[in-house]
C-alpha positions as CSV (number, residue, x, y, z in Angstrom):
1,X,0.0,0.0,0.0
2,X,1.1,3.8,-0.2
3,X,2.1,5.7,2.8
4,X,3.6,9.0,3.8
5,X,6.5,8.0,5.9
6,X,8.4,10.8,7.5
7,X,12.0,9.9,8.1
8,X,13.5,12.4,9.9
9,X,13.1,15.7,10.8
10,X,12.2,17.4,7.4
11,X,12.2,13.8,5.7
12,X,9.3,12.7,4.1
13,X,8.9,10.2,1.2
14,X,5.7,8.3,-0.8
15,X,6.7,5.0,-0.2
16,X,5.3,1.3,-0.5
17,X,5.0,-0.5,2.7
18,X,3.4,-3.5,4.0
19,X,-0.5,-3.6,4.2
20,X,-1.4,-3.9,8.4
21,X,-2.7,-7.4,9.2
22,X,-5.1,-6.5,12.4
23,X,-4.2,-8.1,15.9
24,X,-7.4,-9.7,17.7
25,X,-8.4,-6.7,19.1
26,X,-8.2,-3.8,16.0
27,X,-9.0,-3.3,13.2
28,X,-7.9,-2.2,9.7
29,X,-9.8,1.1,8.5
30,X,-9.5,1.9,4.8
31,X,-8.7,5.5,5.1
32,X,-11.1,8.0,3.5
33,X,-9.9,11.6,4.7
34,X,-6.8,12.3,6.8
35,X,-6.4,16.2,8.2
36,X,-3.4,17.7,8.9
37,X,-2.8,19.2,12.1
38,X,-0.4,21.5,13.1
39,X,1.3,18.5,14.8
40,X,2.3,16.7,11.7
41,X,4.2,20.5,10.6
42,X,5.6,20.0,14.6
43,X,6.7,15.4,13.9
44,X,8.0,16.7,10.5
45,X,10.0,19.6,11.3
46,X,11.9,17.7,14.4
47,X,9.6,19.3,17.4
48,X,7.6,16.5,18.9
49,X,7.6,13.6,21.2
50,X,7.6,11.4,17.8
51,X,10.3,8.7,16.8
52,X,11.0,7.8,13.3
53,X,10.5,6.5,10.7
54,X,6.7,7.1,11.0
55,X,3.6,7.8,9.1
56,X,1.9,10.6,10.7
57,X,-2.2,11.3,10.3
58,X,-3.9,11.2,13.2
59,X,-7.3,12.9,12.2
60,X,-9.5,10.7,9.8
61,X,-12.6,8.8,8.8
62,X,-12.8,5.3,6.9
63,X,-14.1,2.5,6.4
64,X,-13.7,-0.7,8.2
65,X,-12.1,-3.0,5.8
66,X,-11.0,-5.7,8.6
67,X,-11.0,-7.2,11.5
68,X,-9.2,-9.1,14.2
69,X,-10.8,-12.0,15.9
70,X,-12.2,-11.2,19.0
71,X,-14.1,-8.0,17.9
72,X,-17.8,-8.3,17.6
73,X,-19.1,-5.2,17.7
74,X,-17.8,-3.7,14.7
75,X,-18.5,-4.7,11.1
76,X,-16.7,-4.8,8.1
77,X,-18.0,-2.0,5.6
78,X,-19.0,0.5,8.5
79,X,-18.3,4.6,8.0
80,X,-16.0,5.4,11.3
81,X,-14.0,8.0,12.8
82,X,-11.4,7.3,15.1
83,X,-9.8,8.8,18.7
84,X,-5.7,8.0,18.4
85,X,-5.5,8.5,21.9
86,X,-3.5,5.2,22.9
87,X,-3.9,4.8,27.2
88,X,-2.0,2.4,29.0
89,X,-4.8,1.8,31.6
90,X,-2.5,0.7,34.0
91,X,0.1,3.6,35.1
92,X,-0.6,5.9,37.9
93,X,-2.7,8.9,36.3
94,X,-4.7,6.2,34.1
95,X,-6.0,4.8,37.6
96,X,-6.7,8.7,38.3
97,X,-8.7,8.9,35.6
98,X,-6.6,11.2,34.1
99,X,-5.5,8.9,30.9
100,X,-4.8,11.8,28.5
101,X,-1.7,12.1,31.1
102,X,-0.8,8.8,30.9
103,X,2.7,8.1,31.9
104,X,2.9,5.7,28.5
105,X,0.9,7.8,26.6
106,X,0.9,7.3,22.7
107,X,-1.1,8.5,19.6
108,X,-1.8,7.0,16.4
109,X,-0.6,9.5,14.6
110,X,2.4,10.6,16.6
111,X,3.7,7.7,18.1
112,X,2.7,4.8,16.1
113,X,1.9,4.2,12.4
114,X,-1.2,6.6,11.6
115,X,-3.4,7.5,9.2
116,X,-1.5,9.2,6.0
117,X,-1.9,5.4,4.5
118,X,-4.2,3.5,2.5
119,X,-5.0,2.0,5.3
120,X,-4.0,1.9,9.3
121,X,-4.8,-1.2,12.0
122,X,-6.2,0.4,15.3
123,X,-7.7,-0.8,18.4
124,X,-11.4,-1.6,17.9
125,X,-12.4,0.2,21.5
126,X,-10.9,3.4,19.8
127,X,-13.4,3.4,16.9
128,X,-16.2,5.3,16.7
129,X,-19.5,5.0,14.1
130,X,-20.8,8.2,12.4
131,X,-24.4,8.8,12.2
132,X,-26.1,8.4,8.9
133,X,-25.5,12.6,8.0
134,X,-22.4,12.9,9.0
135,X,-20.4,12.5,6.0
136,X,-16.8,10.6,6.0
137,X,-15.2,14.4,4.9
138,X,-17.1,15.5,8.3
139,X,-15.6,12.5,10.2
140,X,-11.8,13.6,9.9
141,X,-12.8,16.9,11.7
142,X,-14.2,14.6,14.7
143,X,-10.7,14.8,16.5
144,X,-9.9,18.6,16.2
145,X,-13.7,19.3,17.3
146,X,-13.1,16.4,20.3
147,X,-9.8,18.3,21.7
148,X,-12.2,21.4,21.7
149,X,-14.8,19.8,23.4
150,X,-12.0,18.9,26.2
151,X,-10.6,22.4,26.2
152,X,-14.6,24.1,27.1
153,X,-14.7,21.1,29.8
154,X,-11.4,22.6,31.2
155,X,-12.5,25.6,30.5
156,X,-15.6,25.7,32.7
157,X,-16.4,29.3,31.1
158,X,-19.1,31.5,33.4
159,X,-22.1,32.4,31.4
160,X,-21.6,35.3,29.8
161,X,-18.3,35.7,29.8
162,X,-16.1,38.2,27.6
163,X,-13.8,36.1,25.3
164,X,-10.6,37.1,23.5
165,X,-9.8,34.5,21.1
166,X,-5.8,34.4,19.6
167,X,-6.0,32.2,16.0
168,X,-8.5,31.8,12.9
169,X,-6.9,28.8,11.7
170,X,-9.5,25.9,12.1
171,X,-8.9,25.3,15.1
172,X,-9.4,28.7,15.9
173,X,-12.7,28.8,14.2
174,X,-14.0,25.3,16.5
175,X,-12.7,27.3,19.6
176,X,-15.2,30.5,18.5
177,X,-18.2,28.2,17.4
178,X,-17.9,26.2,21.0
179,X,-17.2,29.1,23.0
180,X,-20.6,31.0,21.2
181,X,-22.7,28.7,22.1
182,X,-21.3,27.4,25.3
183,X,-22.5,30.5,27.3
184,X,-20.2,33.7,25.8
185,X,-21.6,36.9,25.6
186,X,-19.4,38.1,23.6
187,X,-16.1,36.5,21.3
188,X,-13.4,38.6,19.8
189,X,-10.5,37.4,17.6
190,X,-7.7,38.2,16.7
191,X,-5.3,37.3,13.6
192,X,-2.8,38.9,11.3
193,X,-4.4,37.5,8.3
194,X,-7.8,39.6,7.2
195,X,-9.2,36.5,5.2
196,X,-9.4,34.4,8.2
197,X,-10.9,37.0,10.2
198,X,-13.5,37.2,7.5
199,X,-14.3,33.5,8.4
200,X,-14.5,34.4,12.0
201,X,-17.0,37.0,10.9
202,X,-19.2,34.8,9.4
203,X,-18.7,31.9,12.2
204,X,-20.1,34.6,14.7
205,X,-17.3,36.6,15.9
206,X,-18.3,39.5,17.6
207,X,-15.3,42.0,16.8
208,X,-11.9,41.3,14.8
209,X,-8.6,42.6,15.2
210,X,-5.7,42.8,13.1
211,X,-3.8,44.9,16.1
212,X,-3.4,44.2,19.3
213,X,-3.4,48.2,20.3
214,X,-6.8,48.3,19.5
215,X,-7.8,45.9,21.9
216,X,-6.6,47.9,25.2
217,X,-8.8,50.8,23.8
218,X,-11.9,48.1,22.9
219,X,-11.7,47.1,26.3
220,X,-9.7,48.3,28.6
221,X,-11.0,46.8,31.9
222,X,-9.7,43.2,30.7
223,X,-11.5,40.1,29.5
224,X,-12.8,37.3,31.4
225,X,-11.5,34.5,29.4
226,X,-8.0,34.6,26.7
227,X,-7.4,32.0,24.8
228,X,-4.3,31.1,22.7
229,X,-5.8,29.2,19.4
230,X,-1.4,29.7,17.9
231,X,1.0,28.2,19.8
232,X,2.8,31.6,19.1
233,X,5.3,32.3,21.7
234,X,5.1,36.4,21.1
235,X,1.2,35.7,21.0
236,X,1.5,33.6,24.3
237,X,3.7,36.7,26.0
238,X,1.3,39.1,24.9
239,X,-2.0,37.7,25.8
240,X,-1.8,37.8,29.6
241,X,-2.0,41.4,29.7
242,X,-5.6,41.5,28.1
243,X,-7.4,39.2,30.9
244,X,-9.1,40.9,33.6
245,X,-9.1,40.4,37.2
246,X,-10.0,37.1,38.4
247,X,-9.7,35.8,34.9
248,X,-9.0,32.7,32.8
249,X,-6.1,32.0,30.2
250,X,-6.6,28.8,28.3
251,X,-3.6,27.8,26.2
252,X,-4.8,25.3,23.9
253,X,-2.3,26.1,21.0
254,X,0.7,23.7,21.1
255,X,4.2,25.5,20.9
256,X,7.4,23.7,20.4
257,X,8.5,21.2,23.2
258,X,11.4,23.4,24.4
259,X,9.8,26.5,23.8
260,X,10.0,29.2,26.4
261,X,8.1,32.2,27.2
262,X,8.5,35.1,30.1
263,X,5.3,36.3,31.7
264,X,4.9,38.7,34.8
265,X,4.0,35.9,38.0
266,X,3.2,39.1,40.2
267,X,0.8,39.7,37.6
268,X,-1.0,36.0,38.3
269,X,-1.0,36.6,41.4
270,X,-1.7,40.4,41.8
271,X,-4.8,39.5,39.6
272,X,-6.3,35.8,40.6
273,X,-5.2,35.2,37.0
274,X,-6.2,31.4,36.3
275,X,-3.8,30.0,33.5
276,X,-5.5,26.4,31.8
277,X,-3.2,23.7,29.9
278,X,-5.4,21.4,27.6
279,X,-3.7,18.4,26.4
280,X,-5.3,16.9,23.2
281,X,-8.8,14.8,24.4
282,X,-10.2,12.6,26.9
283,X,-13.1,10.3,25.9
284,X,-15.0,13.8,24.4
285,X,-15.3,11.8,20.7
286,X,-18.8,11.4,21.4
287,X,-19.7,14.5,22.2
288,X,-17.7,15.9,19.0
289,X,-19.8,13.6,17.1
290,X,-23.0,15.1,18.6
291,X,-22.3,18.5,17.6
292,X,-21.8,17.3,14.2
293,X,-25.0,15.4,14.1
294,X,-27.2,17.6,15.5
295,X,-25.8,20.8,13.2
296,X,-24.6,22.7,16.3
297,X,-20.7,22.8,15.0
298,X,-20.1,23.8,11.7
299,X,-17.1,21.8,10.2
300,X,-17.6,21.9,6.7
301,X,-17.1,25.3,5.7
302,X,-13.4,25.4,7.7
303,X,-12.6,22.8,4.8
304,X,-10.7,25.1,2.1
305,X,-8.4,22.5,0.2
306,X,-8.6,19.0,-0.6
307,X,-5.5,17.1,-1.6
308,X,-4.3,13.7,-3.1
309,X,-1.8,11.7,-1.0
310,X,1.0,12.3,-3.3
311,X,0.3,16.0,-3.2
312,X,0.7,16.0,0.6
313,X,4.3,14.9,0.7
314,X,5.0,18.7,-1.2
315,X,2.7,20.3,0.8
316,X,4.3,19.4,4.4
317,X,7.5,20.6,3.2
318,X,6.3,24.5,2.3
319,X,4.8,27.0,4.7
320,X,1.2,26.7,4.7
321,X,-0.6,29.2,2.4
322,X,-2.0,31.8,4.4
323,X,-5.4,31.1,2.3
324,X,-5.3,27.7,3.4
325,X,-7.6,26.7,6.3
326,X,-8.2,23.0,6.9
327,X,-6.7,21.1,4.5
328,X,-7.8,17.3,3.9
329,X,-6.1,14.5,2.1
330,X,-8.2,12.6,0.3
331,X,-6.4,8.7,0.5
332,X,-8.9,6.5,-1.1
């Protein structure tokens, strides 16, 4: 079969490999639609957790194709989505139920053999079945929207709150739609790219900002909730000072591991500032799923580019164009 195997850092070649066999408990998923994620710029560039030689693709819909002995509740020919998470079950924080801090944590994806393949072998308890009308190009957004869905249950946003929002990319644009409808009063995002702002805009942003001057002026008392949709480390610095007193920072954009950043702690403390890590999902794929069903999250119209697998060997290796939002790869 064909596969996307990165290499090293900023190695990637279209190669031949083995078809996976499934063990007893997975199953083999004929890929449909693969996303890529600002993680697979992060394993191909050298600044992840990943080892190598690995195909990446952790966000994707397929179609069950086949499976290992022992599992009976999934049949061959179904339309699926599936959560890479990959818990040990056994260490320390998985007892806590805290599994997305497992101490052997993994993703299919980013640690094993994912989804940038004709097809990928994965355990059957991780698969999920979409409803009737969500389509399979829906499906591969089920992960980003599911790491949202995590982020508002960290969150835990007052009613009403006041949100500045960092990032229009697509995750970005998940983050406004969630944090609309799960009880803000009012969103405002920021970007340096007008376009994506114009998305926003239509996606129910409230204000949009191309400079951050404006914002102190817009509101100078603070916001109640700042969130970091970039993984920017200037955008990280800068954001504390737009939070208001007794307010929340979520970072949900992923910077580099070693990155490193300087904020004011006196600041924190001075101001009951609450700062939120959100680390990828926790058993929210059904919820994600949901939203999609029942129309409440729109996917579909993030979606600007669809791609063949060879083209996304060239793409990975180029900056992303700034009129590019989501991008899927189309595998089969």
């Amino acid at each position: 079969m064909k596969a996307a195997v990165i290499e090293g850092p900023g190695k990637i070649q279209l190669k031949d490999v083995p078809r996976p066999v499934p063990k007893k408990d997975e199953v083999v998923i004929k890929v449909a639609f693969c996303g890529i994620c600002g993680t697979d710029y992060r394993i191909f560039n050298g600044e992840y957790i990943s080892p190598y030689p690995l195909i990446p693709g952790h966000e994707f819909s397929g179609i069950i194709d086949e499976k290992g002995e022992n599992v009976t509740d999934l049949e061959v020919g179904e339309k699926v989505c599936v959560d890479p998470s990959l818990y040990c079950g056994t260490c320390y924080f998985c007892r806590q139920n805290y599994e997305n801090m497992c101490e052997n944590w993994g993703a299919i994806g980013d640690t094993t053999n994912g989804a940038f393949a004709e097809y990928v072998a994965v355990p059957a308890k991780n698969v999920y079945r979409l409803p009737e009308n969500v389509s399979l190009e829906e499906g591969a957004l089920v992960e980003p929207l599911a790491c949202v869905v995590y982020a508002m249950k960290r969150l835990k946003m007052e009613y009403g709150s006041r949100v500045l929002l960092f990032g229009s990319g697509p995750m970005g644009l998940l983050l406004l739609q969630a944090l609309k409808r799960g009880g803000a009063s009012e969103v405002v995002v920021v970007d340096i790219e007008e376009k994506k702002l114009e998305y926003a805009r239509k996606m129910g942003a409230n204000r949009i900002f191309t400079d951050v001057k404006e914002i102190k002026n817009y509101n100078p008392k603070g916001f109640d909730v700042v969130v970091d949709a970039t993984g920017n480390l200037t955008v990280i610095e800068t954001m504390f000072q737009f939070v208001g007193p007794k307010g929340k920072v979520l970072q949900f954009g992923c910077a580099p591991k070693d990155s490193k950043v300087s904020i004011n702690p006196f600041d924190i403390y001075h101001k009951d500032i609450i700062y939120i890590g959100t680390m990828a999902l926790q058993y929210t794929f059904n919820q994600a799923i949901n939203f999609l069903k029942f129309g409440e999250i729109n996917v579909r119209d993030i979606v600007t580019k669809i791609i063949t697998l060879e083209e996304f060997v060239e793409y990975i290796k180029i900056k992303k164009p700034a009129d590019d939002l989501k991008v899927l790869v189309k595998v089969n």
